[in-house]
C-alpha positions as CSV (number, residue, x, y, z in Angstrom):
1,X,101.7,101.8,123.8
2,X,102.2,104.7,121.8
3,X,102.9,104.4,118.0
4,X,105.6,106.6,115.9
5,X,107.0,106.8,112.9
6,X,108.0,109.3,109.9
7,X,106.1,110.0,107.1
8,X,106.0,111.9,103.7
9,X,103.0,114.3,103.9
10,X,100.9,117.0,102.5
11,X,100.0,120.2,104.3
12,X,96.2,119.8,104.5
13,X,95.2,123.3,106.6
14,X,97.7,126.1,108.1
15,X,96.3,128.9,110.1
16,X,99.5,131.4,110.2
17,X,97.9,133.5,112.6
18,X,97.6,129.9,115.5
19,X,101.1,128.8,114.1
20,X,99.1,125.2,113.5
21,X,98.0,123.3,110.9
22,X,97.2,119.6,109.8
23,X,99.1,117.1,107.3
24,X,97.8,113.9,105.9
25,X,100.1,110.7,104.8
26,X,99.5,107.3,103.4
27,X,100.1,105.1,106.7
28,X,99.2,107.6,108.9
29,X,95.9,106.6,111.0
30,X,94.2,109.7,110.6
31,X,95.4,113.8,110.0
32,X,98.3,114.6,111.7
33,X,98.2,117.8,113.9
34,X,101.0,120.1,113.7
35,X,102.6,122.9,115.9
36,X,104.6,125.8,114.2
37,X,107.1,124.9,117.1
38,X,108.2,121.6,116.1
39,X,108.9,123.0,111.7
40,X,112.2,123.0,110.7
41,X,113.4,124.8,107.5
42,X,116.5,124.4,106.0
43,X,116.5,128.1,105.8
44,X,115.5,131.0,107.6
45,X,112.2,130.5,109.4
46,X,108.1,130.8,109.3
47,X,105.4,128.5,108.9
48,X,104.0,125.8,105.9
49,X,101.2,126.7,103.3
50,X,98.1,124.4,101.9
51,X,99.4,121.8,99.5
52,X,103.5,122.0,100.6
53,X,104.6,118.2,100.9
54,X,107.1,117.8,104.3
55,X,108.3,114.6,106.4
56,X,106.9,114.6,109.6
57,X,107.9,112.1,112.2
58,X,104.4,111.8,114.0
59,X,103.4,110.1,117.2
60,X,99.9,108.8,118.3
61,X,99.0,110.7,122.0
62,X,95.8,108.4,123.3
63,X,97.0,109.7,126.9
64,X,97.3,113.1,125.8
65,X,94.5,116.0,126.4
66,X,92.8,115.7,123.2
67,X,94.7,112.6,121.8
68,X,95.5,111.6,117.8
69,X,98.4,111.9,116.2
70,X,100.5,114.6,117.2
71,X,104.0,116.1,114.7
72,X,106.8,115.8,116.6
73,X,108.9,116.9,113.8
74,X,108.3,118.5,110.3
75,X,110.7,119.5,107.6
76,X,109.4,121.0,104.2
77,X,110.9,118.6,101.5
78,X,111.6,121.5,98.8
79,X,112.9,118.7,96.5
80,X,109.0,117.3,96.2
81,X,107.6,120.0,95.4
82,X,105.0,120.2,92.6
83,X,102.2,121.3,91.4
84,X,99.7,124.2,92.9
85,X,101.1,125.4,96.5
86,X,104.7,123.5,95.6
């Protein structure tokens, strides 16, 4: 069985050129892969940078080709910001 949930992450790695990128959360079991297709902004459109926090509702693909945890869902959470790349 698959797991899921959602999560408040930090944009580990985004390659703008791919449109993909990796986050990492407490409670997550390991990085979470991410697809430029699945970010939503509140505004306008693009992609995440290096150190951005976001929500991300993840689920674990074992079946998949490739498995781990995939994003199914990310928002940038422009009210956590802080710090260097926030």
């Amino acid at each position: 069985m698959a797991r899921s949930g959602t999560a408040i992450g930090t944009v580990i790695r985004w390659d703008d050129d791919a449109g993909v990128g990796l986050v990492e959360a407490p409670g997550l079991p390991e990085g979470c892969r991410v697809d430029a297709s699945v970010v939503r902004h509140s505004t306008g459109a693009g992609g995440l940078r290096p150190g951005q926090v976001v929500e991300v509702t993840w689920r674990d693909t074992p079946d998949d080709d490739g498995g781990g945890v995939r994003a199914v869902a990310v928002r940038p959470r422009e009210d956590l910001q802080t710090g260097i790349g926030g």
